[in-house]
N, C-alpha and C positions, 0 to 999 in steps of 0.2 A: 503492412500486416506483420503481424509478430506468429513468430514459429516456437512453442513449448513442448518441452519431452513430455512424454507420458505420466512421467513421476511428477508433475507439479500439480497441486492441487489450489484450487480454487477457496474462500474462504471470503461470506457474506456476512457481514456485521449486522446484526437485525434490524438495533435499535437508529436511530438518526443521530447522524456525526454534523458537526459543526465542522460546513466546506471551509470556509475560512482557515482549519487547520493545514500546517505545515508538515515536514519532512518528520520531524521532530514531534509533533504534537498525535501522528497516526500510528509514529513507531512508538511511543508513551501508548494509545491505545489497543493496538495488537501484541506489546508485551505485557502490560498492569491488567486490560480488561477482556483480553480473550485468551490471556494467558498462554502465548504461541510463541516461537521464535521467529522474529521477523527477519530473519537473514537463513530461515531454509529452504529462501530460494522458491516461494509459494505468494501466488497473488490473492492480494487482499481488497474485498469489495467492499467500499464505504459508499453509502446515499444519504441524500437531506431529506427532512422531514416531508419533503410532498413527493420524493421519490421520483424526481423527474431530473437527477441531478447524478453521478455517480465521480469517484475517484476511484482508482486503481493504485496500488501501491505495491511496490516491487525493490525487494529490497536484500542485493547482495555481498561478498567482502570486499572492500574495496580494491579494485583492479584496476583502474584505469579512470581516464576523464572523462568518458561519454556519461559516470551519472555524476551528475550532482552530489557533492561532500558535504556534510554537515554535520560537525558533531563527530567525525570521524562514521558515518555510518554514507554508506553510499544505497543511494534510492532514486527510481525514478517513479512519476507520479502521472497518470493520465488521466484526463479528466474528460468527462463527455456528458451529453445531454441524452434525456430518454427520449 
């Protein structure tokens, strides 16, 4: 179970994302098309078109090894079924 301060806000991308995308390809679409900063720290809800699919993207300054580096951006990525 994940524990978030009060001040994080959540953020649902309407339209349907191509799960296929990466670290790199979510942080391209939370800065170019929802025009956010992906590193404040704020989760970002992506789903496929039949909506039974979800990705969570979480993404802050690089600290440490627990996430994932790419690109110099550090993100972790969850993914679940509805």
């Amino acid at each position: 179970m994940m524990h978030l301060p009060a001040s994080v806000r959540v953020y649902l991308c309407t339209s349907a994302c191509d799960m296929r995308r990466s670290f790199d390809g979510l942080h391209a679409l939370v800065t170019q098309s929802m025009q956010l900063d992906a590193f404040g720290g704020h989760l970002f809800v992506f789903s496929n078109r039949r909506r039974d699919r979800i990705k969570i993207l979480y993404c802050i300054r690089p600290i440490g090894d627990f996430f994932r580096r790419t690109n110099g951006l550090s993100c972790r990525i969850w993914r679940g079924n509805m």
